[in-house]
Structure formats: structure tokens, C-alpha cells
Backbone as numpy.savetxt, mean C-alpha at the origin, in Angstrom:
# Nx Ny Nz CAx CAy CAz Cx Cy Cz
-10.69 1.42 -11.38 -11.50 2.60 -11.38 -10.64 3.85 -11.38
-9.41 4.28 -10.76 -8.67 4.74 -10.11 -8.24 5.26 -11.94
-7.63 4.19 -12.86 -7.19 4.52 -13.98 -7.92 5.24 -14.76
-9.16 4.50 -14.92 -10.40 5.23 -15.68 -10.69 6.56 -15.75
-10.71 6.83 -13.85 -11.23 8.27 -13.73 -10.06 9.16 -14.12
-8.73 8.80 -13.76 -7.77 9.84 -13.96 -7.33 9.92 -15.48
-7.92 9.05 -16.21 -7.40 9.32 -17.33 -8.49 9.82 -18.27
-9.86 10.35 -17.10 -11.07 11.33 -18.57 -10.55 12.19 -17.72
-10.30 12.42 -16.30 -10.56 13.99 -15.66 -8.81 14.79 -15.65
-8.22 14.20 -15.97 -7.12 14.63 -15.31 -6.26 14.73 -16.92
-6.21 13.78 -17.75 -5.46 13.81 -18.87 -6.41 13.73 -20.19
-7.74 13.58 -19.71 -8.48 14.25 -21.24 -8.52 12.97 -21.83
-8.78 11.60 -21.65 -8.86 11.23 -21.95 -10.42 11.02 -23.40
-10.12 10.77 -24.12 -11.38 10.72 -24.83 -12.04 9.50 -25.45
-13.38 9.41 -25.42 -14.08 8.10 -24.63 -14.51 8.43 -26.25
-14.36 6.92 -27.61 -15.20 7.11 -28.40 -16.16 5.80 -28.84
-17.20 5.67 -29.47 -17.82 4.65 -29.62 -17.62 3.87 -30.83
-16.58 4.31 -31.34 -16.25 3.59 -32.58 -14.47 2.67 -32.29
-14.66 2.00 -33.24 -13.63 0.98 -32.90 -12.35 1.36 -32.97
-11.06 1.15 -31.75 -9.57 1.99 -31.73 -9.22 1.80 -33.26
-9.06 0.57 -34.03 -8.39 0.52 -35.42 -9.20 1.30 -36.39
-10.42 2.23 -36.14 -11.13 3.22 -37.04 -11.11 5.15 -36.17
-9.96 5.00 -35.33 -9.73 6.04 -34.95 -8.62 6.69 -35.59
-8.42 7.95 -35.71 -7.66 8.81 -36.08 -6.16 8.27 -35.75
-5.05 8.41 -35.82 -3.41 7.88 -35.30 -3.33 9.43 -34.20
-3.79 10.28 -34.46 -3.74 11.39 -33.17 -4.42 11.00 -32.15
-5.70 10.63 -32.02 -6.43 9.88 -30.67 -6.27 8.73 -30.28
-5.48 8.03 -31.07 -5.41 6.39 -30.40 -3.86 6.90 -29.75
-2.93 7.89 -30.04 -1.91 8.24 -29.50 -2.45 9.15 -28.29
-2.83 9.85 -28.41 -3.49 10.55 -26.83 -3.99 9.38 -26.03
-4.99 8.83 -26.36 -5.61 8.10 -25.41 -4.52 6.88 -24.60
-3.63 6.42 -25.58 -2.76 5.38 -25.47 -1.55 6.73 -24.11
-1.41 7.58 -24.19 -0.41 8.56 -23.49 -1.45 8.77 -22.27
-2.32 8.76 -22.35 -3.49 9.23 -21.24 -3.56 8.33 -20.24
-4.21 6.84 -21.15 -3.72 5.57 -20.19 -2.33 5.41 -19.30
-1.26 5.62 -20.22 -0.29 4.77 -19.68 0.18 6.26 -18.68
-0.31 7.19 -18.67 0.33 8.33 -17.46 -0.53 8.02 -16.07
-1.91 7.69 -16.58 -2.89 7.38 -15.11 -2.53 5.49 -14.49
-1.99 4.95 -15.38 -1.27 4.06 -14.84 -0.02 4.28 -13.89
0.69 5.05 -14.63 2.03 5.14 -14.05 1.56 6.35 -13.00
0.54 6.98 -12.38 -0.33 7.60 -11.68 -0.23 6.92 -10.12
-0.73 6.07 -10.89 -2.45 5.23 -10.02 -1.31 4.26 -9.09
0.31 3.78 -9.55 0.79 3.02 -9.15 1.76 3.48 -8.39
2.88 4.81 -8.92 3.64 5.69 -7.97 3.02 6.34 -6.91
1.58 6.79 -6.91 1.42 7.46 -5.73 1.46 6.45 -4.39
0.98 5.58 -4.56 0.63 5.02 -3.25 2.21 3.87 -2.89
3.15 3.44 -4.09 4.09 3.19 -3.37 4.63 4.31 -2.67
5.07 5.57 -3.32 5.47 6.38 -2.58 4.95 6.76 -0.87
3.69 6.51 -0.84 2.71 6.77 0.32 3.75 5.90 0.94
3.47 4.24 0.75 4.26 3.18 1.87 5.59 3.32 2.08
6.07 3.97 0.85 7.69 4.18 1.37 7.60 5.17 2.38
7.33 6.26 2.65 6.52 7.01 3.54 6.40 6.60 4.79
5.12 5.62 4.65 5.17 5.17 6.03 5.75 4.15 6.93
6.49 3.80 5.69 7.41 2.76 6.15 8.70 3.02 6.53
8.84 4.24 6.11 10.25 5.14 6.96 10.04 5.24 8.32
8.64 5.35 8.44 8.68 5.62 10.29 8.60 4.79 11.13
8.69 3.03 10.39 9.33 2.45 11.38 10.53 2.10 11.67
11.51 3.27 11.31 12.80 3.21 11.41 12.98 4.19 12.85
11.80 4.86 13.11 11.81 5.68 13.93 11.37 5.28 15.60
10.05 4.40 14.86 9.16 3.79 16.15 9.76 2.36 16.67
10.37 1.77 15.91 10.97 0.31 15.99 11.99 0.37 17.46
12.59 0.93 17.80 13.86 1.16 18.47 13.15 1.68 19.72
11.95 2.23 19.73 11.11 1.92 20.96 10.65 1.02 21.71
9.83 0.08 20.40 9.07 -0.66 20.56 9.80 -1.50 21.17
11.03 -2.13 20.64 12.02 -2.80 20.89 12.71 -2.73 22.13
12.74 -1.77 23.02 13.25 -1.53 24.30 12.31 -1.26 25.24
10.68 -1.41 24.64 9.35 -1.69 25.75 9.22 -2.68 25.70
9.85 -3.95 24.77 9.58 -5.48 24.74 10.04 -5.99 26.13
9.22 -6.54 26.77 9.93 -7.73 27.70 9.95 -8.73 27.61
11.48 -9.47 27.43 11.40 -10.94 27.07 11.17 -11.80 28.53
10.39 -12.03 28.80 10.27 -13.44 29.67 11.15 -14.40 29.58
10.99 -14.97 30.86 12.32 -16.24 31.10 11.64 -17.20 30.70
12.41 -18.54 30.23 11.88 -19.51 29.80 10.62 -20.46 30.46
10.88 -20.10 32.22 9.81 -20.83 33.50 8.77 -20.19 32.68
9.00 -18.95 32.93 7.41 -18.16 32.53 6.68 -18.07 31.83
7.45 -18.72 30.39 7.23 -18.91 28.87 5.98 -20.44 29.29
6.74 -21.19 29.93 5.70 -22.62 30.13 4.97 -22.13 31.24
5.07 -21.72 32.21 3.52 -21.75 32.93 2.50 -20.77 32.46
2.98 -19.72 31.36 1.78 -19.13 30.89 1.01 -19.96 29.46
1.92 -20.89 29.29 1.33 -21.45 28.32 0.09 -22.92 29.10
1.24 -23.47 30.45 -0.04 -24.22 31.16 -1.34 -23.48 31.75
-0.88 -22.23 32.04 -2.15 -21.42 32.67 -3.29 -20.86 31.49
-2.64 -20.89 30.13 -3.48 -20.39 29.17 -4.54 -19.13 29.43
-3.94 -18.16 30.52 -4.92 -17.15 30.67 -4.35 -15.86 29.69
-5.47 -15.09 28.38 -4.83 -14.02 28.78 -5.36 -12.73 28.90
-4.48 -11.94 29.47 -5.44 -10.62 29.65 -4.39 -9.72 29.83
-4.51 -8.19 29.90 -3.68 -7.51 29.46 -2.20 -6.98 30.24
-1.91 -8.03 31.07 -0.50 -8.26 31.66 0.58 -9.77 31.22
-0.41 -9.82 29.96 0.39 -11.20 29.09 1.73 -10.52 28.97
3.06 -11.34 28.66 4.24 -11.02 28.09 4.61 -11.01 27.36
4.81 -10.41 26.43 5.18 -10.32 24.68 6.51 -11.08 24.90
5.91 -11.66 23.74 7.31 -12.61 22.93 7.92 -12.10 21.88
9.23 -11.45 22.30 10.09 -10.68 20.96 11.17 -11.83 20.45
């Protein structure tokens, strides 16, 4: 959908009812430049987004990582015989 729309509103794409091999060589070249820009659109923006947000767990990681508490191995088996959990469980890093 994403391609479609950006390539009538954004690059002019032009929508005809006759068949591409009975179109002009100027509109099957626009439309063909229209497509392939709302492609190359539709696909850079949102990697860019995750590279983005994926930089900031270069930031948050090194937190997270030093709020981890590793449990001792006793504690590892009796919470697994006690099978309770609730929100004083021990994360397993």
C-alpha cells in the first residue's frame, strides 16, 4: 500500500487504463522511475528508523547489564522446585 500511495501522491505517478506495451516510452519511463523511487522509499525509511533505534541499545544495554542479578546455582534449583513466580523472580543473564 505504502508503494502505491507514494508513488500517485508524492512522485506523480500516473494510473492509465490501457495496456503498459500501448503506452507512450515517456510514461512507461516515469511510471517505471516513480515505482522504483517509492520502493527505494518505502524500504530506506524504516531501516533507517531501526538503525536508529537500535543505536540506543548501545546506550541502555550497559545498564541493563549491571541491574542483572545472576543467582547462584542453589537458587537456580530451588526456584525451579518451588516454581513460584512473582515479581521478586531472578533474572537469568
Amino acid at each position: 500500500m505504502a508503494v502505491g500511495y507514494i508513488s500517485e501522491q508524492v512522485f506523480s505517478y500516473s494510473v492509465e487504463k490501457e495496456q503498459v506495451s500501448s503506452m507512450t516510452p515517456v510514461v512507461q519511463e516515469h511510471n517505471a522511475n516513480s515505482l522504483g523511487n517509492s520502493i527505494a522509499i518505502s524500504t530506506v525509511l524504516p531501516w533507517i528508523a531501526c538503525f536508529c533505534l537500535y543505536g540506543f541499545l548501545h546506550i541502555t544495554y550497559a545498564l541493563d547489564k549491571n541491574n542483572c542479578v545472576l543467582p547462584a546455582d542453589d537458587d537456580i534449583n530451588d526456584d525451579i522446585a518451588g516454581a513460584s513466580i512473582d515479581e521478586t523472580t531472578k533474572l537469568l543473564c
